[in-house]
Wavefront OBJ file of the C-alpha trace (Angstrom):
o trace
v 2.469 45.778 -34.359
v 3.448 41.775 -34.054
v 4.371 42.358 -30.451
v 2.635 40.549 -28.169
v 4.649 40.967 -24.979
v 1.548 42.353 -23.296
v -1.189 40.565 -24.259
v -5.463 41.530 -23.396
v -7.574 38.514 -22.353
v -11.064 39.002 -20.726
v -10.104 39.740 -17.753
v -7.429 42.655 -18.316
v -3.385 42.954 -19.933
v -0.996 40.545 -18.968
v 2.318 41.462 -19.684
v 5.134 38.200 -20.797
v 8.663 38.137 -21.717
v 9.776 37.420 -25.455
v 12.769 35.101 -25.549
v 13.965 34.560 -29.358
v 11.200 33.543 -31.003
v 8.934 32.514 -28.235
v 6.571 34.596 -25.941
v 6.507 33.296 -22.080
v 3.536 34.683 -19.864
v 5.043 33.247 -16.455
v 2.690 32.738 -13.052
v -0.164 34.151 -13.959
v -3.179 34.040 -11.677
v -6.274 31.678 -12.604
v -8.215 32.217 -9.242
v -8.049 34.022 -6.096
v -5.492 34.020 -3.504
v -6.595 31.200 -1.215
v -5.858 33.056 2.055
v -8.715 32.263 4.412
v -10.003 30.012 1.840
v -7.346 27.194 2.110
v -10.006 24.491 2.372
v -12.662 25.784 -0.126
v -13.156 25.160 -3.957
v -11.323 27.552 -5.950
v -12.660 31.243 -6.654
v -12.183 32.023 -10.175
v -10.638 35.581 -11.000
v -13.306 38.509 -11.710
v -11.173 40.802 -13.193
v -6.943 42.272 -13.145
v -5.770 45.384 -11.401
v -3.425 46.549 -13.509
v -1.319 45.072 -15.938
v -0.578 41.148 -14.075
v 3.395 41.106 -14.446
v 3.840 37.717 -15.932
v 7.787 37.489 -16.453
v 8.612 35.555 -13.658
v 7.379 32.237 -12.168
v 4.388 32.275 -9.849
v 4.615 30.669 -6.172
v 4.102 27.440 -5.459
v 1.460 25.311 -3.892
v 2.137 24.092 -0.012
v 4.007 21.603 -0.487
v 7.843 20.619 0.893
v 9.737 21.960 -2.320
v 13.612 21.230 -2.865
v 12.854 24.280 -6.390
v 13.362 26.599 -3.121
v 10.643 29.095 -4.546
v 8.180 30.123 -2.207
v 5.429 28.498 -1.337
v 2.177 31.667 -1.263
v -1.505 31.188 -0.572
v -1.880 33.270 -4.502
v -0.468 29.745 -5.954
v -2.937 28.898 -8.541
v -1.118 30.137 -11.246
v -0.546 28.617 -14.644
v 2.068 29.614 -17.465
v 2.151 29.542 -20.918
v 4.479 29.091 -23.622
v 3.447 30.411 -27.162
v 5.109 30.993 -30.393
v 2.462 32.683 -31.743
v 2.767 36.011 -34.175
v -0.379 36.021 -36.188
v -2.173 33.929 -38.231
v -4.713 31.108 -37.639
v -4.849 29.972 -34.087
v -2.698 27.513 -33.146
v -3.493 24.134 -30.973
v -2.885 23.832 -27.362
v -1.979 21.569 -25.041
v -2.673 21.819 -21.679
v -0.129 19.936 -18.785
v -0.894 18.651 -15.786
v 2.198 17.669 -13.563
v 2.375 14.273 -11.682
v 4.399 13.667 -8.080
v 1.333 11.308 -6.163
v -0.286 14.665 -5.109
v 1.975 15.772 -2.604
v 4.439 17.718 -4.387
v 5.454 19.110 -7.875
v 4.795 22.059 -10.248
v 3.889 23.116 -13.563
v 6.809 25.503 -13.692
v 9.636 22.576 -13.091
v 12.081 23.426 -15.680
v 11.502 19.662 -16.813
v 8.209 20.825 -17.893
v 9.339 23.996 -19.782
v 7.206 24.063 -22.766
v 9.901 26.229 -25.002
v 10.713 23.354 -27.103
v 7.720 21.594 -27.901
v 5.947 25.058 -28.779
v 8.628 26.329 -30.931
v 9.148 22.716 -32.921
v 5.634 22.110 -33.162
v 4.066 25.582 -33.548
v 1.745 24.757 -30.734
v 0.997 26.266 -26.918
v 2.284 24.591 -23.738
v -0.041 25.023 -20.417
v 1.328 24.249 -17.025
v -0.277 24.818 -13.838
v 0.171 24.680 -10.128
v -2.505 23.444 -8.072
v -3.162 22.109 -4.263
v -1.460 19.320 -3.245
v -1.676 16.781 0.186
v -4.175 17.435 2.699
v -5.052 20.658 1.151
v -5.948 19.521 -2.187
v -7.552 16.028 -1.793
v -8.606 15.431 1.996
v -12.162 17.102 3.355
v -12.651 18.815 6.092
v -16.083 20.051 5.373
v -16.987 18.119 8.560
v -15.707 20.978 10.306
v -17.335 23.902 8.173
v -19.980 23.575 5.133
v -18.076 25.841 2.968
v -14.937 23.328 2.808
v -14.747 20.959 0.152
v -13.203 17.602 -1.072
v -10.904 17.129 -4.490
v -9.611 20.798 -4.190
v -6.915 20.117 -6.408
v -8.888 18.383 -9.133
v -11.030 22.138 -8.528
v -8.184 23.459 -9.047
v -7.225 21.621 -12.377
v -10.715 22.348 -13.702
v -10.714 26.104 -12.346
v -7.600 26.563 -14.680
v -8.658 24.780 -17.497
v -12.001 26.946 -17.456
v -9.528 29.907 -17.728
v -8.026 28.379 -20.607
v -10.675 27.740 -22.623
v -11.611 31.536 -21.822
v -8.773 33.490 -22.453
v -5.937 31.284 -24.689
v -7.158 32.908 -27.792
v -5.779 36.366 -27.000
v -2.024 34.437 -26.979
v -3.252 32.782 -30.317
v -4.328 29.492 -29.026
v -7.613 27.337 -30.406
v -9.763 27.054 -27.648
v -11.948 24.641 -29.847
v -8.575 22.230 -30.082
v -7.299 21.910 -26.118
v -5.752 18.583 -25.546
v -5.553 17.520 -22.045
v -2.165 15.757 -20.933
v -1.059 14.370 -17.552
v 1.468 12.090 -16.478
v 1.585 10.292 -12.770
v -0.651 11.546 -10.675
v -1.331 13.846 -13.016
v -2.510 11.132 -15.656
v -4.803 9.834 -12.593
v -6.342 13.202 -12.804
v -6.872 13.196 -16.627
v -8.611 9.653 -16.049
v -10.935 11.207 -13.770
v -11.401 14.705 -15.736
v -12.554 12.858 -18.946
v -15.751 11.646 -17.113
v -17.088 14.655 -16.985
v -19.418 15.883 -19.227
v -18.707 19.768 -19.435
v -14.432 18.918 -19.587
v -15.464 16.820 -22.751
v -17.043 20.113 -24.274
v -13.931 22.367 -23.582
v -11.348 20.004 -24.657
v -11.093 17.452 -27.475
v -8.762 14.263 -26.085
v -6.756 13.361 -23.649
v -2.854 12.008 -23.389
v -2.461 9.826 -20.321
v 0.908 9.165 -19.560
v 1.824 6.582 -16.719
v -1.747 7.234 -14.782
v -3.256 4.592 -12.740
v -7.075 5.337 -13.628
v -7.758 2.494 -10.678
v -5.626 5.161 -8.267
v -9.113 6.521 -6.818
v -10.854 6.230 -3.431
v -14.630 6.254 -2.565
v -15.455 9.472 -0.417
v -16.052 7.093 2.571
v -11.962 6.260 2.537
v -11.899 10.195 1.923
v -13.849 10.969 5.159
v -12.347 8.383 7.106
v -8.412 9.773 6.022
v -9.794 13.297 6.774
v -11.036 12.308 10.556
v -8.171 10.577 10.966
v -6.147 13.663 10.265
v -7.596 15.977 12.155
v -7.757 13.361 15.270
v -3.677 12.936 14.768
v -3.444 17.002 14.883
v -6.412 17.293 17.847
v -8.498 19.780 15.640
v -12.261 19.985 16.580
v -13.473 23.383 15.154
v -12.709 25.608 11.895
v -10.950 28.127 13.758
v -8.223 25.312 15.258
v -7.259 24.778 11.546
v -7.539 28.020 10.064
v -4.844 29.134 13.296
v -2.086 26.781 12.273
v 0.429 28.294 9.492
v 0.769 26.101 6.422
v 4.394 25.039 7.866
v 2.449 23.703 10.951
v 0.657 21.715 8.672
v 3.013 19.805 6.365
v 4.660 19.049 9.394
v 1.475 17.501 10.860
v 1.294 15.745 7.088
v 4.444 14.255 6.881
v 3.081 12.274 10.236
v -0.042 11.585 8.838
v 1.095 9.983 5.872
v 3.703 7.751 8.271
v 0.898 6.885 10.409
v -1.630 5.463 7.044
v 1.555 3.616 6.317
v 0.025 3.690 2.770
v 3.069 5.976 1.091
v 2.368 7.386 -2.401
v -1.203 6.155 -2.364
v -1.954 8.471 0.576
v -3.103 11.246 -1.685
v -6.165 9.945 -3.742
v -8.589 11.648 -6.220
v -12.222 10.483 -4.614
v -15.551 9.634 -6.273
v -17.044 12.321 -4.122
v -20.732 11.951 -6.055
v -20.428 15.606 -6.585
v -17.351 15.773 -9.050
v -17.380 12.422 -10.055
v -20.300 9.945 -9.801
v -18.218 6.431 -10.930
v -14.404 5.397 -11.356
v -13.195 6.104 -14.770
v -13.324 2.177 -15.857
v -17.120 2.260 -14.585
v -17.809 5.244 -16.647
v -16.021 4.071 -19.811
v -17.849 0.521 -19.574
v -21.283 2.350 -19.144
v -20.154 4.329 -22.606
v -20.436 7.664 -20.664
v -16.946 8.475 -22.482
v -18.244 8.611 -26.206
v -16.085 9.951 -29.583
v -13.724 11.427 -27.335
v -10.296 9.950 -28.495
v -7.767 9.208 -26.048
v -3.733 8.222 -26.216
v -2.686 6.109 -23.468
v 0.639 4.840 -22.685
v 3.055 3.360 -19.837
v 6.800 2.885 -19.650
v 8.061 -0.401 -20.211
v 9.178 -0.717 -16.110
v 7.555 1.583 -14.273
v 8.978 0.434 -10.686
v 11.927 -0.936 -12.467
v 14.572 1.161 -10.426
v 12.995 -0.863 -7.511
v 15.554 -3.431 -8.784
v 17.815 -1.641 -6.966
v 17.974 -3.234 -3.147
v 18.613 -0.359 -1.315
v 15.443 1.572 -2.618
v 13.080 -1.549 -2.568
v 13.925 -1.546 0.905
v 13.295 2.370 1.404
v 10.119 1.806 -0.454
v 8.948 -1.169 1.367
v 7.307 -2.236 -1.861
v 7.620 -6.524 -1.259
v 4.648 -5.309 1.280
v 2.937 -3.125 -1.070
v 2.844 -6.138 -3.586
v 1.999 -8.552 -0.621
v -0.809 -6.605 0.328
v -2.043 -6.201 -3.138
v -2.571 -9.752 -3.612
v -3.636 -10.768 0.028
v -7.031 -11.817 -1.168
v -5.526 -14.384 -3.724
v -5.006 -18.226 -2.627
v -1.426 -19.729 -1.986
v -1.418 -21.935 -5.313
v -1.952 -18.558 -7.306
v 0.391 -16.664 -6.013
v 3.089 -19.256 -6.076
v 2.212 -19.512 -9.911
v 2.088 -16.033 -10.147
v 6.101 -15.660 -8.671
v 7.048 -18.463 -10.681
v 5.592 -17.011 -13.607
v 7.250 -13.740 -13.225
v 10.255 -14.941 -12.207
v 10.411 -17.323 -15.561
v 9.404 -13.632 -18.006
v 11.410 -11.501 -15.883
v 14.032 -13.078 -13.736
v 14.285 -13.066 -9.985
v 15.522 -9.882 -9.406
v 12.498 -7.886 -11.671
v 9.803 -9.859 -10.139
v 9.187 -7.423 -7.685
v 9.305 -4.354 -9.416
v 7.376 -6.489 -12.957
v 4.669 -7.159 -10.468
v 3.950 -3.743 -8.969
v 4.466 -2.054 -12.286
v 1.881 -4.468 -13.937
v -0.756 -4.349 -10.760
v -0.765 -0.256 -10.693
v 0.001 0.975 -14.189
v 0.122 -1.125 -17.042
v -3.163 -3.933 -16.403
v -5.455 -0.767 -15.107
v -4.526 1.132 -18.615
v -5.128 -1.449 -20.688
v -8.070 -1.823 -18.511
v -9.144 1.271 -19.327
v -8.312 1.153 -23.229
v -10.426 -1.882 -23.547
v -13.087 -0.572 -22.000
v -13.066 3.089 -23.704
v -12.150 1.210 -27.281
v -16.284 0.378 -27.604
v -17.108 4.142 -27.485
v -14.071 6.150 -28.866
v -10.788 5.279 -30.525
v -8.174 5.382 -28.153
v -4.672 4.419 -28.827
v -1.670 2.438 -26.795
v 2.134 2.834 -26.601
v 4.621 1.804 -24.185
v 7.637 3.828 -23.495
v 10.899 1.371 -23.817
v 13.838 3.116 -24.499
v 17.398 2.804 -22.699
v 19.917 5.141 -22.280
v 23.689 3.487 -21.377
v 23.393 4.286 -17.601
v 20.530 2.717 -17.218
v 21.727 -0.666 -19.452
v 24.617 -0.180 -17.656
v 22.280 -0.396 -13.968
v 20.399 -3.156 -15.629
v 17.323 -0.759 -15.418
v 14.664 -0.762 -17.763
v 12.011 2.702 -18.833
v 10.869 2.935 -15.526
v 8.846 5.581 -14.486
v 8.893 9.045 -15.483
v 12.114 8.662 -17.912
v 9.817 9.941 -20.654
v 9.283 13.038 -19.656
v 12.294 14.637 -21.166
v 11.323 13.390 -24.415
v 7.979 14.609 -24.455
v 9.248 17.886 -23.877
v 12.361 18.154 -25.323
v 14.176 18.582 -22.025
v 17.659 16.743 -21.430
v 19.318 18.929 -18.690
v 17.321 19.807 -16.157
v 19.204 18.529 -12.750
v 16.468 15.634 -12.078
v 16.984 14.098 -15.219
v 20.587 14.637 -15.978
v 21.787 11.563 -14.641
v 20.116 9.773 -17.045
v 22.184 10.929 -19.950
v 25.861 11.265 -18.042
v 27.044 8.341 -20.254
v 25.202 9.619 -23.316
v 28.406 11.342 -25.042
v 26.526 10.569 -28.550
v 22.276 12.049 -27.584
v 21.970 11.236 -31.035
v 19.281 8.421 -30.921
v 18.244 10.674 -27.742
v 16.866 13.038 -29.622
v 16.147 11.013 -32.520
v 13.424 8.935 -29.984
v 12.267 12.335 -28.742
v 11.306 13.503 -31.882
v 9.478 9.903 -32.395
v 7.522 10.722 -29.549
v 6.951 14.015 -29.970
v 5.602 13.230 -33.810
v 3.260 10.873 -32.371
v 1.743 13.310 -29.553
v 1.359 15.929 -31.892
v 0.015 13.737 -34.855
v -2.925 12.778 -32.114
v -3.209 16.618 -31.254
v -3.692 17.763 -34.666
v -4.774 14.814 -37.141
v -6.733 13.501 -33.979
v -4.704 9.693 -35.192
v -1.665 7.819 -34.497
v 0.176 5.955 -36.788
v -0.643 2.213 -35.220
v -3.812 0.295 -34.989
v -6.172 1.092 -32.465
v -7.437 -0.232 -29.220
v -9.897 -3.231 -29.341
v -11.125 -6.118 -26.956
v -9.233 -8.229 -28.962
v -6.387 -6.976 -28.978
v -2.688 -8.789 -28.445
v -1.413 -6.232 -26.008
v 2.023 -7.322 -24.368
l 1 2 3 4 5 6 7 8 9 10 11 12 13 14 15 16 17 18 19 20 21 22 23 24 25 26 27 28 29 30 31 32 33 34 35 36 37 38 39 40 41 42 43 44 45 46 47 48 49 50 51 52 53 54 55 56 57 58 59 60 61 62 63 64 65 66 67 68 69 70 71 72 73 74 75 76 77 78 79 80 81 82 83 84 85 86 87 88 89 90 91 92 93 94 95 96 97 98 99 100 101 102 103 104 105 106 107 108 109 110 111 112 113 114 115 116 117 118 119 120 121 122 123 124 125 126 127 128 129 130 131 132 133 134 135 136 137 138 139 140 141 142 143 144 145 146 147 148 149 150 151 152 153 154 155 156 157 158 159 160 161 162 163 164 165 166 167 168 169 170 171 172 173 174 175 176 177 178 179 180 181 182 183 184 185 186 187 188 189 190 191 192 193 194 195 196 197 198 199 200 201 202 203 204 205 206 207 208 209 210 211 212 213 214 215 216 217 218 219 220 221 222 223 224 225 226 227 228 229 230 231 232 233 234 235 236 237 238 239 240 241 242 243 244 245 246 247 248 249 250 251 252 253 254 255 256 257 258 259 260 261 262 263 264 265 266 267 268 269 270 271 272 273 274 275 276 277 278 279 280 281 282 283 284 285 286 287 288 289 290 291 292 293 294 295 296 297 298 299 300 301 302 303 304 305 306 307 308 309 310 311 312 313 314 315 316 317 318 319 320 321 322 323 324 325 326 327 328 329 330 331 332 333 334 335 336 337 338 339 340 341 342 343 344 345 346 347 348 349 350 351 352 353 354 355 356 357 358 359 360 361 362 363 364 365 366 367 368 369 370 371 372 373 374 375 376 377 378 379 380 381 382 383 384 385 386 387 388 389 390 391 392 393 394 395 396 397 398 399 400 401 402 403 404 405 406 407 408 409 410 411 412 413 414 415 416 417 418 419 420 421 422 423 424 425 426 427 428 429 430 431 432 433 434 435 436 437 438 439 440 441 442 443 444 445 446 447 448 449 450 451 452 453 454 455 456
């Protein structure tokens, strides 16, 4: 009578796969298939044919994938890890996957939520949604029904589903924390200014997001022209003809042409979604008693130490570019500065880690810390290869803590020299401790976020 392989939400059965001690509902549809509708804001799901067969991962979003699953217009899937039997309901955490919103997926294996749900009696939410030109540029130049910020639709469209139908796997749908990292932290910036995501969730983990990583919708219209100029598409049905392949080809020389690399891809202040940035909002108090954990790694762009990708990057002219507006004598303090904190050869990567994550979160703290309690942490722990590389936390080398994930084939290199994980997982479980203690005693165990606070 405990088995819950095939679980009955609102909208029919949905039938998972029970691995040891942990049930695993795999790709399972939180809107329409987007065929014909590749452009337009999500449809949400009326009802199931049938019993949805969620054993197996769902396809991806367009996007070019080296997880060599397919890539479907039905790609708005999410899946869901519970260790639920019976019992009160259990809290829930729901994941949304970084990768500067061109590529990545909630069902990575690096984002496997096995672990974390089994440790911490909690369920794990991944989700897939658009990505590139079909997620965040708008063509609705071209037809009325097309919209801007598909993917943040998307996010929100999922979310929605969640807060529907988690309780029939034994999730609280009154205790959803939202959690991004990347891109996907962006997105959680942006999410917590509105009102009606505030009501279905209670706080919000953003890990390595830039919540300055935004565009106003006249940068949005003015990508989206340019676009459709570089492909020579006047009218809805020129689009709607080419195949998705056509496309990302026709991306990947869009994005050379902006010359603007992972920033490309931007969530906009559309006035429809969002009406301010997510620092304007928090300084207005618009984000009230809704507490937030923030946190960065200790060298975001520190593998940008390394020559050869700097140079691949091109991020001297990123930096250069980023402080074009300052005189001469400040930037030579500036260098010199850096330089004395850092040494010549982090400079460089010190610079464009402070300028894109680490000043716009504390940013954001400071601001938020009138209204709410909201937390900081910073992420600076080593493994030998990367003391051995002279490379600090950079970017993305938390991940596998969070979730309890060491050998997935992104990550592995990280711990080749690791012959003793223990202080691996010993700092995993530190983290993890910390997440969950936010998640469920809605604290963590350090002093909060104030204007005046010494933040290094």
């Amino acid at each position: 009578n405990n088995d819950r392989t095939i679980v009955e939400c609102s909208l029919g059965k949905i039938r998972g796969v029970l691995q040891g001690s942990l049930y695993s509902y795999l790709g399972v549809p939180f809107a329409k298939s987007l065929q014909g509708s590749l452009f337009s804001p999500p449809e949400p799901i009326d009802s199931y044919e049938g019993i949805v067969d969620a054993t197996q991962y769902g396809p991806l979003c367009f996007q070019r994938s080296m997880l060599r699953r397919e890539c479907r217009h039905d790609c708005l899937n999410l899946n869901i890890f519970s260790p639920y039997e019976s019992g009160e309901p259990i809290p829930v955490l729901f994941y949304i996957h970084g990768g500067s919103l061109t590529h990545g997926s909630g069902n990575e294996s690096l984002y496997k939520g096995d672990n974390l749900a089994l440790t911490h009696n909690m369920i794990v939410v991944t989700i897939n949604y658009r990505l590139g030109i079909f997620g965040f540029l708008d063509f609705s130049s071209l037809d009325p029904s097309f919209s801007g910020n598909n993917g943040v639709r998307d996010v929100i469209c999922a979310l929605n589903w969640v807060y529907d139908n988690i309780a029939a796997f034994g999730g609280d749908r009154d205790n959803i924390t939202l959690m991004g990292q990347s891109a996907g932290g962006t997105m959680v910036s942006s999410l917590v200014t509105i009102p009606s995501i505030r009501k279905i969730t209670k706080r919000a983990v953003i890990v390595s997001g830039g919540p300055t990583q935004v565009q106003s919708s006249d940068v949005c219209l003015q990508k989206s022209k340019a676009f459709l100029e570089l492909a020579h598409i006047t009218t809805t049905q020129e689009l709607l003809s080419l195949e998705w392949k056509e496309l990302l080809d026709m991306q990947k020389e869009f994005i050379k042409m902006m010359n603007l690399g992972a920033a490309t891809f931007r969530i906009t202040v559309d006035n429809d979604l969002f009406t301010s940035t997510p620092i304007e909002a928090a300084s207005r108090g618009e984000i009230r008693d809704y507490k937030m954990l923030i946190g960065t790694t200790e060298s975001e762009m520190g593998f940008l130490a390394i020559k050869t990708l700097a140079r691949f990057i091109n991020v001297e002219r990123i930096v250069t570019d980023g402080l074009d507006k300052e005189d001469d004598a400040f930037k030579a303090t500036l260098s010199s500065l850096y330089e004395t904190l850092y040494g010549k050869e982090r400079v460089v990567p010190m610079l464009y880690t402070d300028l894109v994550f680490k000043l716009s979160s504390i940013w954001f703290a400071i601001q938020l810390s009138g209204y709410t309690d909201v937390w900081m942490y910073r992420f600076d722990f080593e493994t030998l290869a990367l003391k051995m590389n002279n490379i600090q936390a950079f970017h993305s080398t938390d991940i596998p803590y969070i979730f309890g994930n060491f050998t997935p084939v992104v990550v592995r290199p990280l711990f080749l020299l690791q012959y003793n994980m223990e202080s691996v997982y010993h700092v995993a479980s530190s983290v993890q401790h910390d997440i969950i203690s936010f998640m469920k005693h809605h604290s963590c165990d350090w002093p909060k976020i104030n204007s005046t606070y010494p933040i290094l």
